[in-house]
Phi, psi and omega in degrees: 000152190257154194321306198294324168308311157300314161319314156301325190293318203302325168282004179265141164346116140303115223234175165279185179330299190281325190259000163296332176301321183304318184291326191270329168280001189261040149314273207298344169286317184313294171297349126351283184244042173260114165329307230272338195286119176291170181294316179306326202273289168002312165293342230252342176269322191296329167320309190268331168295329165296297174325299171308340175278322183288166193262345181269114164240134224267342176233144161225020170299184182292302190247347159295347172261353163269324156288005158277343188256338174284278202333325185307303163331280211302290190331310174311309170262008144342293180287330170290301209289337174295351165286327195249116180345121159307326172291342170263355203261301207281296181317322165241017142298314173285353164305305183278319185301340184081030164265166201246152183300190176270099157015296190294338168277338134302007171058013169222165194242141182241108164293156192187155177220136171294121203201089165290134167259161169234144176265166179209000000 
């Protein structure tokens, strides 16, 4: 993962299991129908929404095939969003997340000053 991505995970919202799913999947819709994104990378969730959807499943035991079809999910969109410009990828994570861009890509400096308190 590239450094700027990592910058971005640490600043977004700790958030749970479930609404974590919500925020990635509606990444991945946003990016779906962002022009900038490519096509090639674009099969790769419709690719895994097929597979999962079909009747061929590559493990058909009881609980290894589900955990074979969670792990496919993750992995797919894992792999779709590192295919998509990291800057559009950033742009609409901090979209869904409700952040606002970094002060420094807005062009403005905020002076400020440090003053450690001690408590007693």
């Amino acid at each position: 993962m590239s450094d700027k991505n990592n910058e971005l995970m640490s600043s977004t919202p700790q958030v749970g299991l479930v609404r974590g799913i919500l925020n990635n999947l509606k990444l991945i819709g946003r990016l779906m129908a962002d022009r900038r994104v490519s096509l090639f990378a674009k099969i790769i969730p419709i690719g895994a929404l097929a597979y999962l959807v079909s009747p061929i499943d590559a493990i058909s035991l009881p609980i290894i095939g589900v955990v074979d079809d969670a792990a496919l999910l993750w992995l797919s969109s894992y792999v779709f969003t590192e295919f998509c410009p990291p800057d559009v990828v950033e742009e609409h994570t901090r979209a869904i997340y409700g952040l606002d861009a970094p002060a420094a890509e807005k062009g403005e400096v905020v002076d400020g000053e440090v003053t450690d308190v001690e408590e007693k």
